[in-house]
NUTI-244098 format. One line per field, with one value per residue: x, y, z of N, C-alpha, C, O in turn; residue in three letters; residue number from 1. Coordinates in Angstrom, 1 decimal, m for minus. Last residue first. Layout:
BEGIN
nxx c(X_...)
nyy c(Y_...)
nzz c(Z_...)
caxx c(X_...)
cayy c(Y_...)
cazz c(Z_...)
cxx c(X_...)
cyy c(Y_...)
czz c(Z_...)
oxx c(X_...)
oyy c(Y_...)
ozz c(Z_...)
type c(ALA_...)
seq c(NUM_...)
This chain:
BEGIN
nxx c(m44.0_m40.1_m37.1_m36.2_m34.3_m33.5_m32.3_m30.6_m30.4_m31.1_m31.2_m33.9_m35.1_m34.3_m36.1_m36.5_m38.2_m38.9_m38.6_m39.7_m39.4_m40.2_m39.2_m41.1_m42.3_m41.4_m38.5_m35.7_m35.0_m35.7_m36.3_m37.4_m38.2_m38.9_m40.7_m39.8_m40.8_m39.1_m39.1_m40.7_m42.9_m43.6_m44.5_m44.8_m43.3_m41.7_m40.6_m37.8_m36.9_m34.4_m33.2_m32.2_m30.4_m28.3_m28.0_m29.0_m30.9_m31.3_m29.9_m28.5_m27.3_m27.1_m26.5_m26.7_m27.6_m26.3_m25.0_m26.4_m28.1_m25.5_m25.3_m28.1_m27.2_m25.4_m26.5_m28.6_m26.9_m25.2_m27.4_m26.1_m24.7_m22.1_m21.5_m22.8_m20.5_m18.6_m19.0_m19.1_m16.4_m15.3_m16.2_m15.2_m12.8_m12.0_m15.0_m16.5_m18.7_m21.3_m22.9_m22.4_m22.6_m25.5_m26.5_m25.8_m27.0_m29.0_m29.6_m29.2_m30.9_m33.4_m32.6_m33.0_m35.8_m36.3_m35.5_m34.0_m31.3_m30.5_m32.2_m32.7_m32.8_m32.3_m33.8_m33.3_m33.1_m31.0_m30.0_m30.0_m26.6_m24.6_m23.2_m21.2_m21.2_m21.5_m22.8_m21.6_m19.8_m21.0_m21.9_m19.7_m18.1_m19.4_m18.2_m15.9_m15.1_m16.1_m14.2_m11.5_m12.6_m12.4_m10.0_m8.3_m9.3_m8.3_m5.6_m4.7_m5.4_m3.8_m2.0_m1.9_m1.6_0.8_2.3_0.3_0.9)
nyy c(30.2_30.1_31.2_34.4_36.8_40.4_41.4_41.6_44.3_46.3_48.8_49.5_47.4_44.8_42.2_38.9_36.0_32.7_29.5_26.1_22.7_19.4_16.0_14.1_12.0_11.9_12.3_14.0_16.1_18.7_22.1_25.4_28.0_31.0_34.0_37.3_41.2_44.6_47.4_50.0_49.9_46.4_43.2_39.9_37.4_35.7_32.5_30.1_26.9_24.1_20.9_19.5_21.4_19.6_20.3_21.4_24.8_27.2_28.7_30.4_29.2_25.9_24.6_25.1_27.0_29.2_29.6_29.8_32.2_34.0_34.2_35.5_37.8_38.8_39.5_41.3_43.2_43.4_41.8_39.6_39.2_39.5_37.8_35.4_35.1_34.6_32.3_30.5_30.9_29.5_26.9_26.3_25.7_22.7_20.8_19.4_21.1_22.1_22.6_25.7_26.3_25.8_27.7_30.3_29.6_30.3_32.3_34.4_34.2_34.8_37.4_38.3_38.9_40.1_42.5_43.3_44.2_41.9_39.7_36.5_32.8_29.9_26.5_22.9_20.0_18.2_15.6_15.3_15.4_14.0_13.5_10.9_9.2_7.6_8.5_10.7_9.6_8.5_10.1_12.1_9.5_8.9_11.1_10.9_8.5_9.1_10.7_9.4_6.9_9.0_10.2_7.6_6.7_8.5_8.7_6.3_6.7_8.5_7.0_5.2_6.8_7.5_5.3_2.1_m1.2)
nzz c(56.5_55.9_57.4_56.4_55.3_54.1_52.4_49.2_47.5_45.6_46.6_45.7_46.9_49.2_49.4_51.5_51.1_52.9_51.6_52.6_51.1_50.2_49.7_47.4_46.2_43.5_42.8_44.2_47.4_48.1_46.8_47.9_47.0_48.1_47.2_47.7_47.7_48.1_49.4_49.4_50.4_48.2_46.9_46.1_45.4_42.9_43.4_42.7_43.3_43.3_43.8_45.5_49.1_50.8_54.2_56.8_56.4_55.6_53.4_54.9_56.8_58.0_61.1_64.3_65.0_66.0_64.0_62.1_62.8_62.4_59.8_59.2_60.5_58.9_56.6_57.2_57.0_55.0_52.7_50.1_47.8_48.7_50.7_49.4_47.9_49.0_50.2_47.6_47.3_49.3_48.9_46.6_45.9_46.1_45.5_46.8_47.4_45.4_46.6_47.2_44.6_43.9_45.6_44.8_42.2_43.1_44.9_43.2_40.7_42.7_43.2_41.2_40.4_42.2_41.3_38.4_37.1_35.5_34.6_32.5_31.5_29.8_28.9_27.8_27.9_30.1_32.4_35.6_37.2_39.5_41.8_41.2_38.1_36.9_34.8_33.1_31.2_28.8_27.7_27.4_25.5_22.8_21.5_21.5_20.6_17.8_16.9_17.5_15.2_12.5_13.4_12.6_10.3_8.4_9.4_8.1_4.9_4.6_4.8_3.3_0.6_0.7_0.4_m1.0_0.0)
caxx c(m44.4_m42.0_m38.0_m37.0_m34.2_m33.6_m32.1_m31.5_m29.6_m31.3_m29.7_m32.7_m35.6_m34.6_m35.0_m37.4_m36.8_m39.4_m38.2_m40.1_m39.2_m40.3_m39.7_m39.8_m42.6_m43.4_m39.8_m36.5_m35.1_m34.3_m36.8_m36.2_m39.0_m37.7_m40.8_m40.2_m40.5_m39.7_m38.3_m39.0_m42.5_m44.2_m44.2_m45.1_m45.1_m42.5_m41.5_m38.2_m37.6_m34.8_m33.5_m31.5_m31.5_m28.1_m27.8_m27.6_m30.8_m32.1_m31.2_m29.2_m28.0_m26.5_m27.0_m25.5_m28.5_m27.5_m24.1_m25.5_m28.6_m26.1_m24.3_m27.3_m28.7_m24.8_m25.1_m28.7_m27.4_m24.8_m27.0_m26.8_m25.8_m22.7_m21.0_m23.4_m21.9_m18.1_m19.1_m20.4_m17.2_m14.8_m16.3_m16.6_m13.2_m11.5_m14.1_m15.3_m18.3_m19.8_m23.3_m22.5_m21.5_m24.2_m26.7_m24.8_m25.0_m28.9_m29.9_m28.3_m29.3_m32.7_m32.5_m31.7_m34.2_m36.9_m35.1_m35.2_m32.2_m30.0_m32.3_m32.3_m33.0_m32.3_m33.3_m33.9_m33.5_m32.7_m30.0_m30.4_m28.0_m25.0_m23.7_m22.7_m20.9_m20.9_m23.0_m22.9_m18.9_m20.2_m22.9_m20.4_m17.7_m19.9_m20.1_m16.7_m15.0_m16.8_m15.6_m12.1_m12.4_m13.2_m10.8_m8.4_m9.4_m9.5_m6.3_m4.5_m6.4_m5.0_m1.6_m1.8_m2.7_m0.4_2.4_1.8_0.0)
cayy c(29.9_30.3_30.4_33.7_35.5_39.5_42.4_40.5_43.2_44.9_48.6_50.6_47.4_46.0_42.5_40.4_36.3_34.2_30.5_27.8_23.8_20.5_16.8_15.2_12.2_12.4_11.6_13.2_15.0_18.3_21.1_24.3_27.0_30.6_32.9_36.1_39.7_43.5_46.1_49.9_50.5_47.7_44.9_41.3_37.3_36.9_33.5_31.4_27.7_25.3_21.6_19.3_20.7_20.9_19.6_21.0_23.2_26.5_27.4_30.7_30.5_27.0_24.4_24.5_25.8_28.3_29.3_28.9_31.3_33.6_33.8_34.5_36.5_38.8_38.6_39.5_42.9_43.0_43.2_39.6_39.7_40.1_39.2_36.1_35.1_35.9_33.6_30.8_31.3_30.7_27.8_26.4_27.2_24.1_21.8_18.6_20.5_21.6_21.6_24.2_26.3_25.2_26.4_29.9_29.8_29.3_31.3_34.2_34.5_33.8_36.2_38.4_37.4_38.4_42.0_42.5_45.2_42.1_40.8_37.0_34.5_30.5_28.3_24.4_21.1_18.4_16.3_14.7_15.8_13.7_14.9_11.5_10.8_6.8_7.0_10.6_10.3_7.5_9.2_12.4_10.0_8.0_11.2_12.1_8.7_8.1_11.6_10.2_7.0_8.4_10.9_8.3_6.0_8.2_9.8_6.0_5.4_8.5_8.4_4.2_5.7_8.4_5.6_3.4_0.0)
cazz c(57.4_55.4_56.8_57.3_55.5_55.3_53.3_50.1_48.7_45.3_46.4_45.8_46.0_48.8_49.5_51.7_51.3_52.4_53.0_51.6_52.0_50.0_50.8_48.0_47.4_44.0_43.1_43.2_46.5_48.7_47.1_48.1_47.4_47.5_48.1_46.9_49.0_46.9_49.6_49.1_51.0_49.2_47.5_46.6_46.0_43.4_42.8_43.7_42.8_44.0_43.4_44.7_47.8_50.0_53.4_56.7_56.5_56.6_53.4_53.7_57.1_56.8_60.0_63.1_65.0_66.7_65.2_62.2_62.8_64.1_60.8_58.6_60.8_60.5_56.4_56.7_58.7_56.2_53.0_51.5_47.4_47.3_50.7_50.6_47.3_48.5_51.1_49.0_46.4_49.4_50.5_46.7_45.6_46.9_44.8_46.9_48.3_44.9_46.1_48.5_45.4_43.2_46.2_46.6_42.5_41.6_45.3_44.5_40.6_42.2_44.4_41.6_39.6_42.1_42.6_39.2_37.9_37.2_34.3_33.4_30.9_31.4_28.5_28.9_27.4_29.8_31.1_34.2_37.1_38.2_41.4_42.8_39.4_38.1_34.6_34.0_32.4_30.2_28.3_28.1_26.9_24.0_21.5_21.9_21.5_18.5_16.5_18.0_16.9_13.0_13.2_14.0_11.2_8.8_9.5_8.9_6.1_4.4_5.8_4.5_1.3_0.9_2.1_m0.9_0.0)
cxx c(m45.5_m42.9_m39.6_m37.9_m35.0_m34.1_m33.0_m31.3_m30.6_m30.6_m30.1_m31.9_m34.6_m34.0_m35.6_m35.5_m37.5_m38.5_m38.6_m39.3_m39.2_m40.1_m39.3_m40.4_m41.5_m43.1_m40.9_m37.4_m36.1_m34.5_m35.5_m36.9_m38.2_m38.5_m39.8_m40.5_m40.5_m40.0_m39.9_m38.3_m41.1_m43.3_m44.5_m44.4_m45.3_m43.8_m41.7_m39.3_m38.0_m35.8_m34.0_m32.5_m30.9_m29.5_m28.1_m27.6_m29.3_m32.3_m32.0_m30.0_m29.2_m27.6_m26.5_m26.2_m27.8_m27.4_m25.0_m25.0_m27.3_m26.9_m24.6_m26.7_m28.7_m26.6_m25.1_m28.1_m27.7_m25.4_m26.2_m26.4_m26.8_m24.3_m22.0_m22.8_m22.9_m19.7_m19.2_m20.3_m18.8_m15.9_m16.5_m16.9_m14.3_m12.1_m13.7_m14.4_m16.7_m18.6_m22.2_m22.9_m20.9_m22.9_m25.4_m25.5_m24.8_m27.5_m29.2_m28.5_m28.6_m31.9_m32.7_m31.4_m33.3_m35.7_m35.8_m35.0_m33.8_m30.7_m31.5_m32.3_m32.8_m32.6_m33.4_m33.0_m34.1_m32.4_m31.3_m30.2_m28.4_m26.4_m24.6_m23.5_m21.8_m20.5_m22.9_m23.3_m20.4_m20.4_m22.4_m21.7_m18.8_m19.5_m20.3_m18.0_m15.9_m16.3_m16.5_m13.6_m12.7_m13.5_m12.1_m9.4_m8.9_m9.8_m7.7_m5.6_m6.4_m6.0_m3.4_m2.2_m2.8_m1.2_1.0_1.4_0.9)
cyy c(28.2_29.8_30.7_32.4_34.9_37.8_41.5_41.6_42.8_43.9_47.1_49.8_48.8_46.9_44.0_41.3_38.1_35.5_32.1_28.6_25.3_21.7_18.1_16.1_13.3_12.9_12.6_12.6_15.1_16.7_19.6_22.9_26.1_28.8_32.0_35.1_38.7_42.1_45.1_48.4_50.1_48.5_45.6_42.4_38.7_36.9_34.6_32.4_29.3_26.0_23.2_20.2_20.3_20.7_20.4_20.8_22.8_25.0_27.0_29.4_31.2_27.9_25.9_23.7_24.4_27.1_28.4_28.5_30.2_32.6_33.4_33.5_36.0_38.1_37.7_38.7_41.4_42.6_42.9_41.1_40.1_40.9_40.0_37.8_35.6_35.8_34.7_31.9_31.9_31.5_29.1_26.9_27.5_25.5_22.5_19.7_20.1_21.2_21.0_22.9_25.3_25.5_25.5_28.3_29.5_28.9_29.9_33.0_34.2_33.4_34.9_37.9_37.8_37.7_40.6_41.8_44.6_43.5_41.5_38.8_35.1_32.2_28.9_25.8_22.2_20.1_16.7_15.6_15.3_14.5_14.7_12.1_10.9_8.3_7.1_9.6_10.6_8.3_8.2_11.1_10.5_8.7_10.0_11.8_10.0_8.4_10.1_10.9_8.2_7.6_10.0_9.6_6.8_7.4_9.5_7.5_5.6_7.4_8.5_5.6_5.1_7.7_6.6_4.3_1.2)
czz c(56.9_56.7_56.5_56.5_56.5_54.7_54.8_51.5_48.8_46.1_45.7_45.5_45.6_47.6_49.3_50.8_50.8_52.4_52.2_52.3_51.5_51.5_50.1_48.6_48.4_45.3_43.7_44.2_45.4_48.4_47.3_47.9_47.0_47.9_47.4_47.7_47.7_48.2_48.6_49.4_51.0_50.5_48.0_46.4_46.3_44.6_43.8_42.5_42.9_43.0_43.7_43.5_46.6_49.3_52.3_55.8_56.7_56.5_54.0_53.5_56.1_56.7_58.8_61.6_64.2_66.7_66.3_63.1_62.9_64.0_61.9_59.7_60.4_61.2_57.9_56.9_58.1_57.0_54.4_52.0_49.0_47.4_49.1_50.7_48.1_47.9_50.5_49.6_46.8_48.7_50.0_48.0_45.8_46.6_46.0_46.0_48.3_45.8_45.5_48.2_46.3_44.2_44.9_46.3_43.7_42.2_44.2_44.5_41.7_41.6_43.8_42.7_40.0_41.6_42.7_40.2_38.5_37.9_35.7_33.5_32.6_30.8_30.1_28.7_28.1_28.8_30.5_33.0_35.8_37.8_40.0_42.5_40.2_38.7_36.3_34.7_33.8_31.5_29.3_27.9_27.2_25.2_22.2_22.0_22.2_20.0_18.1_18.2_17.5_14.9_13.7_13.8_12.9_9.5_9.6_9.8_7.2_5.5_5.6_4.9_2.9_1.5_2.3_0.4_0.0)
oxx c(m46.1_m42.5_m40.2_m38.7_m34.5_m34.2_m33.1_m30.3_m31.6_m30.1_m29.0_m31.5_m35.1_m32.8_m36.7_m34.3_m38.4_m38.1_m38.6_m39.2_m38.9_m40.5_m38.3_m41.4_m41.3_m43.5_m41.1_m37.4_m37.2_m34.0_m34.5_m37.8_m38.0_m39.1_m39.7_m40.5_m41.0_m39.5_m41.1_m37.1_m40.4_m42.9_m45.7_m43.5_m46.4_m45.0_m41.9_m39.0_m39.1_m35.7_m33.7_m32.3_m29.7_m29.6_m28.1_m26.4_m28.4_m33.3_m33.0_m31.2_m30.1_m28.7_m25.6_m26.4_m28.2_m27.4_m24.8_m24.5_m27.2_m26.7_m24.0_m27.2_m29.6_m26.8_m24.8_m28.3_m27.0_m24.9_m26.7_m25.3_m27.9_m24.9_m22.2_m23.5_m23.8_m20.1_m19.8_m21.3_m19.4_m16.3_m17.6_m18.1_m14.8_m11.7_m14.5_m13.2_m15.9_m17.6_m22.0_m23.3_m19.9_m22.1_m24.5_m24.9_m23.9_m27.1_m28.9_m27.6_m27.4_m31.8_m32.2_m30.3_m32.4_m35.1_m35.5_m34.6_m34.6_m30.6_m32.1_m32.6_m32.8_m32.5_m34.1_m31.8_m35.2_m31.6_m32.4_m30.2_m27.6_m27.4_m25.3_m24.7_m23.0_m19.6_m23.9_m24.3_m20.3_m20.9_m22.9_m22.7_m19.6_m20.3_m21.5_m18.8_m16.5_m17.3_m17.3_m14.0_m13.7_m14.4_m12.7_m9.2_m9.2_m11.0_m8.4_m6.2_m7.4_m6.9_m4.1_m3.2_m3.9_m1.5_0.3_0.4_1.9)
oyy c(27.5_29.0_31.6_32.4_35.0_37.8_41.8_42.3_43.5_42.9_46.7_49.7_49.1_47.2_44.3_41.1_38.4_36.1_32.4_28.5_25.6_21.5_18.1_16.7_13.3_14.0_13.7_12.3_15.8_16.0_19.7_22.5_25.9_28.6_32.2_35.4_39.1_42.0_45.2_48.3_49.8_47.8_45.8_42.3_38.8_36.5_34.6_32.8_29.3_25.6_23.4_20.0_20.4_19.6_21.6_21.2_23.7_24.3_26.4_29.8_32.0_27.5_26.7_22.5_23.3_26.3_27.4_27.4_29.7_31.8_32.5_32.6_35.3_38.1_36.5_37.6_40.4_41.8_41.9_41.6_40.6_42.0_41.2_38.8_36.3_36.9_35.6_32.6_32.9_32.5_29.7_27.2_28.6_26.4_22.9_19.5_20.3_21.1_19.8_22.1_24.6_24.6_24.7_27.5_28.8_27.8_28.8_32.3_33.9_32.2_34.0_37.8_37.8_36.7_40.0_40.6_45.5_43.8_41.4_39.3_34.4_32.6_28.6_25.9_22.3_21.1_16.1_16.7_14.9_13.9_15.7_11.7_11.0_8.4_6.9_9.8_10.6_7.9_7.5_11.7_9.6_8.7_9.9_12.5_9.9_8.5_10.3_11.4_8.4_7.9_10.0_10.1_6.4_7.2_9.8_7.2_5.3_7.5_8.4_5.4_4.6_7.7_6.6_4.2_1.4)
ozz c(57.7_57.6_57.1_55.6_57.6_53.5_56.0_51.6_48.6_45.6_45.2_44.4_44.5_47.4_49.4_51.2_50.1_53.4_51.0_53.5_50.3_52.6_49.4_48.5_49.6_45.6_44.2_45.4_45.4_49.2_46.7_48.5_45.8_49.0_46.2_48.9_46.6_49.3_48.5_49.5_52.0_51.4_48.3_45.5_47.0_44.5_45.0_41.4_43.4_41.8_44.9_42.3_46.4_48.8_52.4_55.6_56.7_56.6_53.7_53.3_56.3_56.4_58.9_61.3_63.7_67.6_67.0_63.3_64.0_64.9_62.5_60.4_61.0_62.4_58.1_57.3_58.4_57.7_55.0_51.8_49.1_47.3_48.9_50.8_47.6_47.4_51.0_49.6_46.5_49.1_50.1_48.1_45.6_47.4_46.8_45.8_49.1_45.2_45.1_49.1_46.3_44.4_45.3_46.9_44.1_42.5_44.7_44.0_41.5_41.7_44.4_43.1_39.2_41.8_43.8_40.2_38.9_39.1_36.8_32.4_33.6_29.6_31.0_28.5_28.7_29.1_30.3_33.5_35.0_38.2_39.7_42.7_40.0_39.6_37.0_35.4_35.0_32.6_30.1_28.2_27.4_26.2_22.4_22.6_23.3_20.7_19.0_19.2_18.0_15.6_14.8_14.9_14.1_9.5_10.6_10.8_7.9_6.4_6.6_5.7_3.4_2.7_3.3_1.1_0.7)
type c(UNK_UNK_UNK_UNK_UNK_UNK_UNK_UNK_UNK_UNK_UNK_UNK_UNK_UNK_UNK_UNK_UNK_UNK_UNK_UNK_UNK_UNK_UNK_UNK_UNK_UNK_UNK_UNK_UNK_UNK_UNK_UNK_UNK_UNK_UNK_UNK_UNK_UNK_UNK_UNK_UNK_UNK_UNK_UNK_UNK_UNK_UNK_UNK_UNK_UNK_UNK_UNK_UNK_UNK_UNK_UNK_UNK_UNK_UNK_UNK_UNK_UNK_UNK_UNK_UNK_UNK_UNK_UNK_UNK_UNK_UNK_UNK_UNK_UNK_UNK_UNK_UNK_UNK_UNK_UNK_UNK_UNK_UNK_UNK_UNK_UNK_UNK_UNK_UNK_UNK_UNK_UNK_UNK_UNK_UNK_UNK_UNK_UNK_UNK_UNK_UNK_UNK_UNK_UNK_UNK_UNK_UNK_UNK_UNK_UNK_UNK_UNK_UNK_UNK_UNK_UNK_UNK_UNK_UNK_UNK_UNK_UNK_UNK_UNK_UNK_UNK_UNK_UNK_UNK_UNK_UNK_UNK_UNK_UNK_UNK_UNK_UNK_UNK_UNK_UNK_UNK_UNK_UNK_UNK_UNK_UNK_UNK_UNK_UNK_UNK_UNK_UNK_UNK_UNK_UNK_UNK_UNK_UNK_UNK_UNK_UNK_UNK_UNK_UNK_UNK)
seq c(165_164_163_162_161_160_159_158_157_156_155_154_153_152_151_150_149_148_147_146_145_144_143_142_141_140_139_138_137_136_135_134_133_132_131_130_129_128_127_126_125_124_123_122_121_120_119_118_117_116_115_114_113_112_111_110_109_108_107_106_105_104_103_102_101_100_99_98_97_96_95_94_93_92_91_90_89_88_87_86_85_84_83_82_81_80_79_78_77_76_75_74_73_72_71_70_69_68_67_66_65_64_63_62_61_60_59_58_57_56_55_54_53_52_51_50_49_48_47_46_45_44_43_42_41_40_39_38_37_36_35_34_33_32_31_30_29_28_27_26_25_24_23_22_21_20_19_18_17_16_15_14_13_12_11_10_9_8_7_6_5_4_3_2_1)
């Protein structure tokens, strides 16, 4: 066989593997991760002057943070996420609840959901409110949790944190 040919064969045949390799790895790599979420078609949109979507911009990232546990950057990332978007005094009712109840200031739990939701429920007299609705397993039967999150409507800080009633 002359050498073009062999260079030729040999090209299409690693092209070809590789094209195959790529398109089996991500069906592998989901296979045997902890963290594994399902795959799904979906659009995100956003607006950082909307005090709703900006708690849930907080909420989307501080819970990926503390959902990312085994990354070194995920402490640090959580705080600097609270310094952001939590107004100090929140920051410092935050922190106390923890100390209480040793649990995490912003979820009101030890653990992490595996999902989250947050709607609008109001206004009035310069602070917006949503309802943040944690949900902490698959299936029908997932436990659900709300916490009512009060921000203000000038600076867009979360400006307080109380579980729902």
């Amino acid at each position: 066989m002359p050498v073009r040919s062999r260079r030729t064969l040999l090209t299409a045949v690693t092209v070809t593997a590789g094209l195959t390799l790529a398109a089996v790895t991500p069906a592998l790599a989901g296979t045997g991760a902890s963290h594994a979420r399902p795959a799904a078609v979906s659009a995100a949109q956003g607006d950082p002057r909307n005090a709703t979507q900006r708690v849930a911009d907080f909420y989307g990232a501080y819970i990926d943070s503390v959902w990312a546990a085994d990354d070194p950057a995920a402490a640090a990332n959580a705080k600097a996420l609270r310094a952001f978007y939590l107004s100090a005094a929140a920051q410092k009712k935050a922190g106390a609840y923890e100390k209480k109840n040793h649990a995490d200031g912003v979820l009101f739990a030890q653990n992490v959901p595996v999902r989250w939701k947050v709607d609008y429920t109001g206004s009035g007299m310069g602070h917006s409110t949503s309802r943040v609705t944690l949900t902490w397993s698959d299936g029908g039967d997932a436990q659900v949790t709300r916490i009512d999150v009060q921000s203000d409507l000038r600076t867009l800080k979360i400006t307080a944190l109380k579980p729902a009633d």
